[in-house]
PyMOL Python script that loads the backbone (N, CA, C, O; Angstrom):
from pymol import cmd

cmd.read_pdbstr("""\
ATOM      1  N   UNK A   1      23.457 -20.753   6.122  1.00  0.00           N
ATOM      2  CA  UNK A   1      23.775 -19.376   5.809  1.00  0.00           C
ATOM      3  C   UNK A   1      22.691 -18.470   6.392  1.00  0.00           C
ATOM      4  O   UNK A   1      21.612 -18.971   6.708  1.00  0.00           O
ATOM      5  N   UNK A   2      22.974 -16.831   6.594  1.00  0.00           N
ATOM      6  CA  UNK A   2      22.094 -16.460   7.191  1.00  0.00           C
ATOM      7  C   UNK A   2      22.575 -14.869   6.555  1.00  0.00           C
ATOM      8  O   UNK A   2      23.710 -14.737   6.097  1.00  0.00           O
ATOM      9  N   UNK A   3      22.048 -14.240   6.570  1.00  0.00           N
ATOM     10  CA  UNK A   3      21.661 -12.783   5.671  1.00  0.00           C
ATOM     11  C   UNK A   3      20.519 -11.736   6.989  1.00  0.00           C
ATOM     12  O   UNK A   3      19.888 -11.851   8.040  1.00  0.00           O
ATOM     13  N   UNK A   4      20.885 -10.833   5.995  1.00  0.00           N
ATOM     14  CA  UNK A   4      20.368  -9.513   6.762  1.00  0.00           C
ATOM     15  C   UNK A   4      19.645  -8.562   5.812  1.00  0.00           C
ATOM     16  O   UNK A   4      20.360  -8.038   4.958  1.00  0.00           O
ATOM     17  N   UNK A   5      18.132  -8.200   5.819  1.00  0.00           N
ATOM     18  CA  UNK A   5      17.997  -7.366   5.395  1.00  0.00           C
ATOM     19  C   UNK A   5      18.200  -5.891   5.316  1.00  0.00           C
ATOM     20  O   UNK A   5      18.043  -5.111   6.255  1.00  0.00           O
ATOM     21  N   UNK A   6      18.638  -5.527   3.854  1.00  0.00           N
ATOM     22  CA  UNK A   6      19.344  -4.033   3.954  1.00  0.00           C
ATOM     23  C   UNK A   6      18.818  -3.094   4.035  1.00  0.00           C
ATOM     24  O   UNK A   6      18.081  -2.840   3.082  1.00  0.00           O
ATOM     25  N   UNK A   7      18.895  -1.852   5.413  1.00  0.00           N
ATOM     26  CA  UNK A   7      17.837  -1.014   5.547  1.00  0.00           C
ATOM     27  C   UNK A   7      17.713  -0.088   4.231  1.00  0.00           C
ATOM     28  O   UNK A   7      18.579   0.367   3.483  1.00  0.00           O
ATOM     29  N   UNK A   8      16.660  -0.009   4.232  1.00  0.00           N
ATOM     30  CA  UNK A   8      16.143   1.244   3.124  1.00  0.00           C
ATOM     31  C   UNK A   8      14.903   1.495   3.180  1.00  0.00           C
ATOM     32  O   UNK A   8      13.925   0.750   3.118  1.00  0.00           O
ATOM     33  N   UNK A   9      15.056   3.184   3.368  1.00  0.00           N
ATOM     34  CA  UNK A   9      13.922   4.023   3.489  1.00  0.00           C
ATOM     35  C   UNK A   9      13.140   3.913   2.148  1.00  0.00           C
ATOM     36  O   UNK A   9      13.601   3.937   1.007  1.00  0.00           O
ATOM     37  N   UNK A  10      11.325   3.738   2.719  1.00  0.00           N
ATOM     38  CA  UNK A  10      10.277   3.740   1.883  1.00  0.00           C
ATOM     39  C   UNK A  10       9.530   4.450   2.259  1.00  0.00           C
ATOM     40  O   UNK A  10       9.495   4.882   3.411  1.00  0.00           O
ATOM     41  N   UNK A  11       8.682   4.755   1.260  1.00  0.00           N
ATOM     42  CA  UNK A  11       7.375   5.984   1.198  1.00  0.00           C
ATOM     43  C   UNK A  11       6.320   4.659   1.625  1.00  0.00           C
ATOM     44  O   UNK A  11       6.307   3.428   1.593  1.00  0.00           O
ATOM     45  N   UNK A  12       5.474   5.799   2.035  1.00  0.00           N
ATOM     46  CA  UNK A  12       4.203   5.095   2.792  1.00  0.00           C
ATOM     47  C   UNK A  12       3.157   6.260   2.546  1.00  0.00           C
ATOM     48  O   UNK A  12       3.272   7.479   2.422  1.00  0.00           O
ATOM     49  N   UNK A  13       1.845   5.178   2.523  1.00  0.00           N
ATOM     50  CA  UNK A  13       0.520   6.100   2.964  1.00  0.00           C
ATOM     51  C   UNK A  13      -0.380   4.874   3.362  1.00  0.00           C
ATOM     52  O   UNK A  13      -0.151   3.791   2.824  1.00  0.00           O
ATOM     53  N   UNK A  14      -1.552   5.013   4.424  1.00  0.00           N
ATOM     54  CA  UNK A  14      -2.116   4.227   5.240  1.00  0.00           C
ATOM     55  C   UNK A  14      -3.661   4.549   4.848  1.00  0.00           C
ATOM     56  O   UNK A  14      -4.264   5.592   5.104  1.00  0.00           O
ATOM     57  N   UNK A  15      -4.085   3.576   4.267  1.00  0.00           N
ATOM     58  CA  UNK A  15      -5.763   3.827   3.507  1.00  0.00           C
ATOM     59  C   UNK A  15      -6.181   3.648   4.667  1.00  0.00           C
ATOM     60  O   UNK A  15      -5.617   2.989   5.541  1.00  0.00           O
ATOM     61  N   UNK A  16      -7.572   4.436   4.777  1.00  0.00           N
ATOM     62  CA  UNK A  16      -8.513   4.812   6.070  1.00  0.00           C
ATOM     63  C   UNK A  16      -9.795   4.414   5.167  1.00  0.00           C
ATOM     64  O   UNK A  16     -10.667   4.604   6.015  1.00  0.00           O
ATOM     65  N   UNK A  17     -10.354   4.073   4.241  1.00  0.00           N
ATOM     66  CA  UNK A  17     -11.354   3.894   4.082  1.00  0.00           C
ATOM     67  C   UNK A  17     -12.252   5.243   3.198  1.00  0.00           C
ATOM     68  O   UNK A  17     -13.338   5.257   2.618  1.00  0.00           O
ATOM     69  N   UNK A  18     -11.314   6.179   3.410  1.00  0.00           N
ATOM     70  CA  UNK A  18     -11.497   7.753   3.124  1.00  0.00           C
ATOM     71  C   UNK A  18     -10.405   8.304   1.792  1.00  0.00           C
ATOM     72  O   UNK A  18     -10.552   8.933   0.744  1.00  0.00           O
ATOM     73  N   UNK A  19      -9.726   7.920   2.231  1.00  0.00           N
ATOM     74  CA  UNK A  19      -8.689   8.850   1.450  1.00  0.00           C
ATOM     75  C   UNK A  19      -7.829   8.383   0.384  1.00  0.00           C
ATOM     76  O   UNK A  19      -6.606   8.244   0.408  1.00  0.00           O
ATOM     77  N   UNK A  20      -8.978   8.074  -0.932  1.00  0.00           N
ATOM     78  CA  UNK A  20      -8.239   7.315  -1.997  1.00  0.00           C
ATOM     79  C   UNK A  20      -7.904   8.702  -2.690  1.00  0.00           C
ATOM     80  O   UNK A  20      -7.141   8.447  -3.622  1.00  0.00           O
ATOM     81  N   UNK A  21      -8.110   9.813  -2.636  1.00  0.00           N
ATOM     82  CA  UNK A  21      -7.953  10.801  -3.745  1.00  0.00           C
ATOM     83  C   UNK A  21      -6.065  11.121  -2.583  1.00  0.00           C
ATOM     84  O   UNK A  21      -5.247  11.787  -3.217  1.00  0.00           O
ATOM     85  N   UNK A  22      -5.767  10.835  -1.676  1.00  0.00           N
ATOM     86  CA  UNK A  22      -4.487  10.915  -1.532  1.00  0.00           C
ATOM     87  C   UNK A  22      -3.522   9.763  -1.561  1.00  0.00           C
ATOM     88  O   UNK A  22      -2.300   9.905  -1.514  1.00  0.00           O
ATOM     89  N   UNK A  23      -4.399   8.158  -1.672  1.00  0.00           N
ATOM     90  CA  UNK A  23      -3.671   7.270  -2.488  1.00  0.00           C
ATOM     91  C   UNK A  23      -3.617   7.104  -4.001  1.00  0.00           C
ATOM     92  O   UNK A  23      -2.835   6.391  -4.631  1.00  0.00           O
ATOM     93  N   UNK A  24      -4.712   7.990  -4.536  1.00  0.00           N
ATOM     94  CA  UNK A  24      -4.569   7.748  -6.008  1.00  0.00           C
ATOM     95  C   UNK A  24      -3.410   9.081  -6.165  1.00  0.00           C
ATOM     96  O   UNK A  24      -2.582   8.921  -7.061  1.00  0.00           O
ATOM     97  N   UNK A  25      -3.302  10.491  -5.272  1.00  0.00           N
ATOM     98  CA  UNK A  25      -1.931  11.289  -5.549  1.00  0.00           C
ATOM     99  C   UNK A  25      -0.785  10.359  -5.671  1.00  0.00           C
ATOM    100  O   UNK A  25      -0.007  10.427  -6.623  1.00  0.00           O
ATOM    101  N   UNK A  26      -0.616   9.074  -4.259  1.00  0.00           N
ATOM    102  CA  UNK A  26       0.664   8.631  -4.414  1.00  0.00           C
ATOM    103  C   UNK A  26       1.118   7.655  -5.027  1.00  0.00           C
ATOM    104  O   UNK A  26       2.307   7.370  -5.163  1.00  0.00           O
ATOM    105  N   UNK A  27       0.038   6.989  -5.502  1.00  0.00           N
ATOM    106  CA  UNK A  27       0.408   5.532  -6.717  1.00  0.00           C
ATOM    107  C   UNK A  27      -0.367   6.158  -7.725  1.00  0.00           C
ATOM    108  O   UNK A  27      -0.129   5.662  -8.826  1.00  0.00           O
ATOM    109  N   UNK A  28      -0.724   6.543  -7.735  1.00  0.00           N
ATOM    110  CA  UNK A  28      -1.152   7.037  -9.571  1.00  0.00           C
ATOM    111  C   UNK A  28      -1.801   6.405 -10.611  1.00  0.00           C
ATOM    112  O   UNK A  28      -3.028   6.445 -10.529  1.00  0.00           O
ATOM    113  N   UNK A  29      -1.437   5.956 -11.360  1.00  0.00           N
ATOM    114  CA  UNK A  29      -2.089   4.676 -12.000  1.00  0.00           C
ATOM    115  C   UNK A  29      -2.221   3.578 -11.884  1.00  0.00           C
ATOM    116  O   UNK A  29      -2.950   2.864 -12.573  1.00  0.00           O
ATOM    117  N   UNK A  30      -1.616   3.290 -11.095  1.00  0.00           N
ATOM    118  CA  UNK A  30      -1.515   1.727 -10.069  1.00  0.00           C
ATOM    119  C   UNK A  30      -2.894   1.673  -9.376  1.00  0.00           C
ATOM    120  O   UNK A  30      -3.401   0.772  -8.707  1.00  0.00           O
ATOM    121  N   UNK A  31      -3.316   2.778  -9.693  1.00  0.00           N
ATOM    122  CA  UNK A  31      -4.805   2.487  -8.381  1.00  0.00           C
ATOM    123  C   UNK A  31      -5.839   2.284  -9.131  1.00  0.00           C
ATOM    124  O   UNK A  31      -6.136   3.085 -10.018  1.00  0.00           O
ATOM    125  N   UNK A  32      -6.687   0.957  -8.838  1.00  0.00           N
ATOM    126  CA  UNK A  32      -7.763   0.802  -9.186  1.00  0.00           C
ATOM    127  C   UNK A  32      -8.685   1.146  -8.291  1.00  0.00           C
ATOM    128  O   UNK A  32      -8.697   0.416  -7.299  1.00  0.00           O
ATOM    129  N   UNK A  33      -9.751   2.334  -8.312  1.00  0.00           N
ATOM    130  CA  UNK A  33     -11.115   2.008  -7.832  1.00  0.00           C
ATOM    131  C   UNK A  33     -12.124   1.633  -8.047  1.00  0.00           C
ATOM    132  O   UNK A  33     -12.466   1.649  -9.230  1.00  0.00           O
ATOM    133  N   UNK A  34     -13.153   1.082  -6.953  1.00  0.00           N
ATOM    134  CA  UNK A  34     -14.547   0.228  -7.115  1.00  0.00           C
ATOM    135  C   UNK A  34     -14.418  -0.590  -8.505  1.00  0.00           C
ATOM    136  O   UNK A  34     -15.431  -0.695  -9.197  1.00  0.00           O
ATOM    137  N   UNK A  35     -13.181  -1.182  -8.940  1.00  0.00           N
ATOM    138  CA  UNK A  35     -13.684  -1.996 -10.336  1.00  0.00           C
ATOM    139  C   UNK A  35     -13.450  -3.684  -9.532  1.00  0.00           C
ATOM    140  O   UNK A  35     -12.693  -4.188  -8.702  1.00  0.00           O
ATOM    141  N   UNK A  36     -14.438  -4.036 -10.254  1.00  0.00           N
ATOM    142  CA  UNK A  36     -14.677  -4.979  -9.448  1.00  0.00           C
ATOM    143  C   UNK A  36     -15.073  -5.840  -8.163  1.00  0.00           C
ATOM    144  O   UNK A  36     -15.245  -7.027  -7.885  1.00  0.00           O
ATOM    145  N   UNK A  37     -15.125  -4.601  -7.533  1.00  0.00           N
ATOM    146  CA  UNK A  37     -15.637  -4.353  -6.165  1.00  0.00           C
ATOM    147  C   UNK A  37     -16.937  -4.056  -5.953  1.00  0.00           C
ATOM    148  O   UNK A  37     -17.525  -3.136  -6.522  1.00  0.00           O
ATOM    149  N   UNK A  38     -17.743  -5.299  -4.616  1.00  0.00           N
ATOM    150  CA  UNK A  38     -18.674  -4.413  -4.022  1.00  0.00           C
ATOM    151  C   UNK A  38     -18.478  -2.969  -3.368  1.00  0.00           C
ATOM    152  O   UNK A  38     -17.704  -2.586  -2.490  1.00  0.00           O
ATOM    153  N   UNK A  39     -19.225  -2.465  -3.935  1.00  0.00           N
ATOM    154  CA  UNK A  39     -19.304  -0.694  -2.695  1.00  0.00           C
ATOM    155  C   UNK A  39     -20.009  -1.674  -1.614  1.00  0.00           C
ATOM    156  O   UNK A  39     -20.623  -2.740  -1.576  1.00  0.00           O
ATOM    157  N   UNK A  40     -19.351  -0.246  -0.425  1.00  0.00           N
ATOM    158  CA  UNK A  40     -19.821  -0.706   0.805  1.00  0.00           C
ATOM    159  C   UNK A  40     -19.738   0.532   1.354  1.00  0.00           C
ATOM    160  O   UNK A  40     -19.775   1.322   0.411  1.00  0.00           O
ATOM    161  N   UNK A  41     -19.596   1.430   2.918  1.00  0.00           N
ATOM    162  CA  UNK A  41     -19.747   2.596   2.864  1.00  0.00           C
ATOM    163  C   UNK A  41     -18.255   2.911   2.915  1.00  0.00           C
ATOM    164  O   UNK A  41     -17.864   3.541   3.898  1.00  0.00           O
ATOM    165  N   UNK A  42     -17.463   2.590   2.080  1.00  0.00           N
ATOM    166  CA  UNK A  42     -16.563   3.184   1.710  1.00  0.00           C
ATOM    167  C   UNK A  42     -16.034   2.528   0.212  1.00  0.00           C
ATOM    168  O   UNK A  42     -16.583   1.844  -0.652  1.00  0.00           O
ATOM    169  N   UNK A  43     -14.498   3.187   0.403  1.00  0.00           N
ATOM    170  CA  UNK A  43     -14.390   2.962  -1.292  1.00  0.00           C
ATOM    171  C   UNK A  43     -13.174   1.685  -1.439  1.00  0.00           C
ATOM    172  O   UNK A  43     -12.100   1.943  -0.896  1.00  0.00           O
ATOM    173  N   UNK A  44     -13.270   0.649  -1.979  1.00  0.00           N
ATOM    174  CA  UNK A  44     -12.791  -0.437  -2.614  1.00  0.00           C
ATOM    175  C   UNK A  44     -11.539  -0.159  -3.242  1.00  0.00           C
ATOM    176  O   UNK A  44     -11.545   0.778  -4.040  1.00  0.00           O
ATOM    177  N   UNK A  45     -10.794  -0.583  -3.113  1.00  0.00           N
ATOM    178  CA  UNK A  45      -9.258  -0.161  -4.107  1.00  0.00           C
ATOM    179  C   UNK A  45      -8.491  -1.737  -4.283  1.00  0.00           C
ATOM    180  O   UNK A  45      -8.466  -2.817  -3.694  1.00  0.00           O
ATOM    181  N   UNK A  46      -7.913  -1.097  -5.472  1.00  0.00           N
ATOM    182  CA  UNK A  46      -7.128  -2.396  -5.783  1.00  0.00           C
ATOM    183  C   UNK A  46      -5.523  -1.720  -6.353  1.00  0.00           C
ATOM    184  O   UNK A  46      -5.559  -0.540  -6.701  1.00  0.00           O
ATOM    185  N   UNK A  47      -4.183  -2.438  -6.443  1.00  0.00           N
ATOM    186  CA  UNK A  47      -3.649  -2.096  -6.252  1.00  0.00           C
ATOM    187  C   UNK A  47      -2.506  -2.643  -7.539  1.00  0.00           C
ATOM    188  O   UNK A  47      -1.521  -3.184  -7.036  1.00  0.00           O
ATOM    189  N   UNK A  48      -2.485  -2.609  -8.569  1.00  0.00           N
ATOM    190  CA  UNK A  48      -1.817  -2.619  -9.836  1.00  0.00           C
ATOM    191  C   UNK A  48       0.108  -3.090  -9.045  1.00  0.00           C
ATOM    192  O   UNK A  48       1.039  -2.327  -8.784  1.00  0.00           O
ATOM    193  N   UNK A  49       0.026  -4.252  -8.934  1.00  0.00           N
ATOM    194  CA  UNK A  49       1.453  -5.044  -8.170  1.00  0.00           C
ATOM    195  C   UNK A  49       2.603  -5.774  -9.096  1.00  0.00           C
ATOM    196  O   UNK A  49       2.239  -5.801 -10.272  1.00  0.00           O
ATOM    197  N   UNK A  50       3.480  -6.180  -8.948  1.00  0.00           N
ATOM    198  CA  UNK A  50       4.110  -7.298  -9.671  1.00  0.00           C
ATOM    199  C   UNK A  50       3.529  -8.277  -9.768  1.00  0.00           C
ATOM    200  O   UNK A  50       4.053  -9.015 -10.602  1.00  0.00           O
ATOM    201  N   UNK A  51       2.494  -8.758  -9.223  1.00  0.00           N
ATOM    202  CA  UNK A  51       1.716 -10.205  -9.109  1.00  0.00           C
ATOM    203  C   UNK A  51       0.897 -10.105  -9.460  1.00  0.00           C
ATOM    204  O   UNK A  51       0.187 -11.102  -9.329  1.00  0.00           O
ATOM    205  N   UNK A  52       0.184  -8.760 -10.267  1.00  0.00           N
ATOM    206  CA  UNK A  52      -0.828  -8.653 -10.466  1.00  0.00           C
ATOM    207  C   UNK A  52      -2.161  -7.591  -9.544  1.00  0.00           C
ATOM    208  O   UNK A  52      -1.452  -6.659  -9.163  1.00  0.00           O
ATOM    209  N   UNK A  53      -2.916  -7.424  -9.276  1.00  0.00           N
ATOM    210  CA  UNK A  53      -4.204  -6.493  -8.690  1.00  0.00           C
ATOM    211  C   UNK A  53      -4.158  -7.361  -7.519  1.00  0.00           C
ATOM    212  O   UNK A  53      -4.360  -8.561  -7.333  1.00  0.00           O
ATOM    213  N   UNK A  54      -3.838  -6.406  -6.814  1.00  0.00           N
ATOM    214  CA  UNK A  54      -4.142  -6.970  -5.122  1.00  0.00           C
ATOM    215  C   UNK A  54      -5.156  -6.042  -4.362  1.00  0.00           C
ATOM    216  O   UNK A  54      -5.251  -4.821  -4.486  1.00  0.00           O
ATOM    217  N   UNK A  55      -5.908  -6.881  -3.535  1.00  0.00           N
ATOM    218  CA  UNK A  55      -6.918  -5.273  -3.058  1.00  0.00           C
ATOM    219  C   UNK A  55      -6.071  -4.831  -1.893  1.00  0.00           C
ATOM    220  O   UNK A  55      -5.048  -5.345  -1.440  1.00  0.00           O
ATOM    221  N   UNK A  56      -6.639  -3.915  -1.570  1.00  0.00           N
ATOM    222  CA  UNK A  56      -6.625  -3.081  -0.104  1.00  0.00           C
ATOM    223  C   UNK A  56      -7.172  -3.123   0.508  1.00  0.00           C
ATOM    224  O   UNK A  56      -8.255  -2.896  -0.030  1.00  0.00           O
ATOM    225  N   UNK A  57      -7.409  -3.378   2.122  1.00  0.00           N
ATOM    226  CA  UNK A  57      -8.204  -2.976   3.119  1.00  0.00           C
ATOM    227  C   UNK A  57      -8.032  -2.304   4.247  1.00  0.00           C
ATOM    228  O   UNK A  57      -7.065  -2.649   4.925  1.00  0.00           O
ATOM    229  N   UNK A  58      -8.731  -1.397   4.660  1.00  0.00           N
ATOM    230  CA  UNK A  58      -9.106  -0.496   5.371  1.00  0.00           C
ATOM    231  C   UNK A  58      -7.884  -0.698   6.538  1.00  0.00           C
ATOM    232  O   UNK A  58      -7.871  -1.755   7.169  1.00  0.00           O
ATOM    233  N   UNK A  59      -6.954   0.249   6.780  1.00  0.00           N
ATOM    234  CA  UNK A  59      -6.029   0.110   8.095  1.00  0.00           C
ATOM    235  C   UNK A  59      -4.671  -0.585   7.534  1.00  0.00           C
ATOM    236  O   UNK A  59      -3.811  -1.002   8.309  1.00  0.00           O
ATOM    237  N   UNK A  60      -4.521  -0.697   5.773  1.00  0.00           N
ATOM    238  CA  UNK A  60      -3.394  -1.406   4.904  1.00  0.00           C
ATOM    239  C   UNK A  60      -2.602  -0.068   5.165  1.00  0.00           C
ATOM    240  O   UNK A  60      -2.996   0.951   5.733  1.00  0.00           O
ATOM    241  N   UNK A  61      -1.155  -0.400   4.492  1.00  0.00           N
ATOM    242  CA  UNK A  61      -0.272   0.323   4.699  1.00  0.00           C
ATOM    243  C   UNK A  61       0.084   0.113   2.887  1.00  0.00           C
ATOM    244  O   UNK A  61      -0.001  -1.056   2.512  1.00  0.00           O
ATOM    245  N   UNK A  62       0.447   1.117   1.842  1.00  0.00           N
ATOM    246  CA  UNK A  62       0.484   1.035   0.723  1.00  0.00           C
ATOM    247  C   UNK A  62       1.997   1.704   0.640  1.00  0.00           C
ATOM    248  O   UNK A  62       2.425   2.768   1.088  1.00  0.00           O
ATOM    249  N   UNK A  63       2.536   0.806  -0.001  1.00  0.00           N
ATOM    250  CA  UNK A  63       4.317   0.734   0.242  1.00  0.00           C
ATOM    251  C   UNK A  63       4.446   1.281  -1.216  1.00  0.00           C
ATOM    252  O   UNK A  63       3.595   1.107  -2.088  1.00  0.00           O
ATOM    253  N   UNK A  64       5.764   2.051  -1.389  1.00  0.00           N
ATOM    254  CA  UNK A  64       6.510   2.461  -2.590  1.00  0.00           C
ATOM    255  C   UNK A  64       7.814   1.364  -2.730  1.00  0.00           C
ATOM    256  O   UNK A  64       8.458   1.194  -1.694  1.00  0.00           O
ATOM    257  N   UNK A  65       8.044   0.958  -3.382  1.00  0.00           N
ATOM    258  CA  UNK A  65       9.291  -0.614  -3.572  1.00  0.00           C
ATOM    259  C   UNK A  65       9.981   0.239  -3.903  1.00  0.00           C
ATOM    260  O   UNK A  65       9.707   1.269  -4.519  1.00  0.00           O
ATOM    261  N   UNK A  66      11.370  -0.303  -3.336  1.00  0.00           N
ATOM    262  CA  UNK A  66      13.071   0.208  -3.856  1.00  0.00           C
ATOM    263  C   UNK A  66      12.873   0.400  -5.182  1.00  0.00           C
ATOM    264  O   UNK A  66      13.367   1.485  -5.488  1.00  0.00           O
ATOM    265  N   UNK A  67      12.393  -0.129  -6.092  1.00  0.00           N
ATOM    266  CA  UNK A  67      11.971   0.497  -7.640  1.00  0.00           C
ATOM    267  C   UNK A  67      11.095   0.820  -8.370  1.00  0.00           C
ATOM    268  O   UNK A  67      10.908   0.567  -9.560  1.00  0.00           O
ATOM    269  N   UNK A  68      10.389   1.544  -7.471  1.00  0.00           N
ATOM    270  CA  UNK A  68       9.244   2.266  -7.711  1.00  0.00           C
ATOM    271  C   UNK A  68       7.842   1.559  -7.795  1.00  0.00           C
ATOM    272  O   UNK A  68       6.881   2.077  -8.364  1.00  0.00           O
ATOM    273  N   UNK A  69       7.801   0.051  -7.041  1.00  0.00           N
ATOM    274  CA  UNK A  69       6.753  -0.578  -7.345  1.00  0.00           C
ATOM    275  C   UNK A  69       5.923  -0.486  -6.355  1.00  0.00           C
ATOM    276  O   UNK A  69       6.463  -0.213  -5.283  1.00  0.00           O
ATOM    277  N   UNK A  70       4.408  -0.663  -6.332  1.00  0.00           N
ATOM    278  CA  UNK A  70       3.390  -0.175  -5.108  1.00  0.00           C
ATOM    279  C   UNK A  70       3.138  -2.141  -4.687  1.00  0.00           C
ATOM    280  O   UNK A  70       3.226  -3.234  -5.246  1.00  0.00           O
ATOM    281  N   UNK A  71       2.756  -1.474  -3.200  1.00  0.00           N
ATOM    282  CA  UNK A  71       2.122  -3.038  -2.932  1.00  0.00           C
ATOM    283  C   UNK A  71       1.555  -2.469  -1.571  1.00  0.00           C
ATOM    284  O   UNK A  71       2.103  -1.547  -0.968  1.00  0.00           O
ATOM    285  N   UNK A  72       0.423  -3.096  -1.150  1.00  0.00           N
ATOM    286  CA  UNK A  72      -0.256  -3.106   0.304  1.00  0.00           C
ATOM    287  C   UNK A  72       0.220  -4.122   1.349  1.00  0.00           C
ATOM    288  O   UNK A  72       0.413  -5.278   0.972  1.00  0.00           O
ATOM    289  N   UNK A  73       0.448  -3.753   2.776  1.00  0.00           N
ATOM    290  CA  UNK A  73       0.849  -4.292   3.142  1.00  0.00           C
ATOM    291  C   UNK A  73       0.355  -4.251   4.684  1.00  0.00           C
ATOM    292  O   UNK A  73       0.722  -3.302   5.376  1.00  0.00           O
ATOM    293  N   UNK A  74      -0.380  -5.149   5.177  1.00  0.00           N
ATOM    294  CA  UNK A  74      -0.820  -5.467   6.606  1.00  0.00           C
ATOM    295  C   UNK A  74      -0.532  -4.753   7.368  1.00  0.00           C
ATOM    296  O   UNK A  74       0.330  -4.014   6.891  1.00  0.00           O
ATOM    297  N   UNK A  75      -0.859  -4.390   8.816  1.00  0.00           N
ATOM    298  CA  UNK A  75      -0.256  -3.319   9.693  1.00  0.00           C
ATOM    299  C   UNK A  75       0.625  -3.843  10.958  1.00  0.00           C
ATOM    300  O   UNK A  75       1.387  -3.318  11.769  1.00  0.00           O
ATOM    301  N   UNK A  76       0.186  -4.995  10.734  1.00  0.00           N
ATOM    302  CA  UNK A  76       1.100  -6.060  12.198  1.00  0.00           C
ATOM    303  C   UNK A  76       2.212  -5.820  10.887  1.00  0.00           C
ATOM    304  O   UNK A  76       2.928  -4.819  10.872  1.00  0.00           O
ATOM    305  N   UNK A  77       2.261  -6.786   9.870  1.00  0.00           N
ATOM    306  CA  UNK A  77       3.405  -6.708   8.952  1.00  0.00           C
ATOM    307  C   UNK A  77       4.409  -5.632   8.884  1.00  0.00           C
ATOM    308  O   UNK A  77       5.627  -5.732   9.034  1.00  0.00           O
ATOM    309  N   UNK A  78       3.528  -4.337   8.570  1.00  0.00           N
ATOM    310  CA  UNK A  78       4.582  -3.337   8.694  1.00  0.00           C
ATOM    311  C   UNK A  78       4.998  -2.761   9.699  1.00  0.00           C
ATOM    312  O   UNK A  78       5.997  -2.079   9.473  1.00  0.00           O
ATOM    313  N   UNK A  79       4.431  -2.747  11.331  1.00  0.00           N
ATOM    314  CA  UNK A  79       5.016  -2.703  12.044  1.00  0.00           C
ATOM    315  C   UNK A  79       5.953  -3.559  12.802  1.00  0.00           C
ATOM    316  O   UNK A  79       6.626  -3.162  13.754  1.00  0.00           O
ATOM    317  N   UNK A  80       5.954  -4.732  12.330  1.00  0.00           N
ATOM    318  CA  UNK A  80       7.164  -5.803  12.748  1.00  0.00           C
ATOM    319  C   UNK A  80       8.057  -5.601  11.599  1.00  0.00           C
ATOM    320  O   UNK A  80       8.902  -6.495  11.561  1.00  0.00           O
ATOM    321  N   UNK A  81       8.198  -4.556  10.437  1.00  0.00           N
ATOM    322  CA  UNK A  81       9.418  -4.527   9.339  1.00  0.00           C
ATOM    323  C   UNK A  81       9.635  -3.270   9.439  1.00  0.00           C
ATOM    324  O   UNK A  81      10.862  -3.165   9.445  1.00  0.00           O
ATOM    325  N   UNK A  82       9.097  -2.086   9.535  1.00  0.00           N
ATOM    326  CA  UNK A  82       9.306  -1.012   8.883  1.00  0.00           C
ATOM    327  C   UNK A  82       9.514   0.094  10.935  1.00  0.00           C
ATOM    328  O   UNK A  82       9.019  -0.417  11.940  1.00  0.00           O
ATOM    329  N   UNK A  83      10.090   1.131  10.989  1.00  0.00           N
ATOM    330  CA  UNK A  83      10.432   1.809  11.958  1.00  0.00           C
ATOM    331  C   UNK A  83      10.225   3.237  11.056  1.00  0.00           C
ATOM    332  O   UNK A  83      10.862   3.487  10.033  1.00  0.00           O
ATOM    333  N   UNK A  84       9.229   4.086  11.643  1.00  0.00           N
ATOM    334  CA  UNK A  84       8.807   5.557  10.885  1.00  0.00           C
ATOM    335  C   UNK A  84       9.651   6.339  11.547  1.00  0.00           C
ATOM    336  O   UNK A  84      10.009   6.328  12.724  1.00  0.00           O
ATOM    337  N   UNK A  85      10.016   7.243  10.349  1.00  0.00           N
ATOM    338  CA  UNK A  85      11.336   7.997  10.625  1.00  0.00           C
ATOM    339  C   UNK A  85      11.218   8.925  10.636  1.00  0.00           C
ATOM    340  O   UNK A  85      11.930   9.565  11.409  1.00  0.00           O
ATOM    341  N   UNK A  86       9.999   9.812   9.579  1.00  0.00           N
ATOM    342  CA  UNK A  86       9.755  11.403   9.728  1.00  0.00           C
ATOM    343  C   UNK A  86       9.193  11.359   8.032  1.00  0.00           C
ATOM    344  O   UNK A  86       9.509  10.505   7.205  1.00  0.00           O
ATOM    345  N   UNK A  87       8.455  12.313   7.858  1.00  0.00           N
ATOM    346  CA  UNK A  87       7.775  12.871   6.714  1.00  0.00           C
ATOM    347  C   UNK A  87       8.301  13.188   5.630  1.00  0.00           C
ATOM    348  O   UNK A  87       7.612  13.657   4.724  1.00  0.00           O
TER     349      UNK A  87
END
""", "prot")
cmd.dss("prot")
cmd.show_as("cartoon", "prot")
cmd.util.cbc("prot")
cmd.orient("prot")
């Protein structure tokens, strides 16, 4: 048997190492910072998932799920799944 995944548009934002005060706007409480984390010269995030706290790193792509769930996601990954469509 063989299947097809069904397109559907997702929200995105792409951590830089900089800009957790516009990933903590778009996941919200899902975002953990520096807990548990070494500092380094930037800021540490972790990411409140179905599986549990996943971290983030620098150049991740932080996905909104068909039901509202957050998860980080590689950048080869999301550019071999995902096609950007507009803002």
């Amino acid at each position: 048997m063989k299947a097809r995944k069904k397109p559907a548009e997702i929200e995105f934002i792409e951590y830089d190492g900089f800009n957790s005060d516009k990933v903590k706007d778009f996941v919200g409480e899902s975002l953990i910072i520096g807990t548990g984390f070494e500092y380094q010269n930037w800021e540490k995030l972790g990411i409140k998932t179905l599986e549990g706290i996943t971290n983030v790193s620098i150049g991740d792509y932080i996905i909104k799920g068909v039901q509202g769930e957050f998860y980080p996601c590689k950048p080869d990954i999301f550019e071999q799944t995902y096609e950007i469509v507009g803002e």
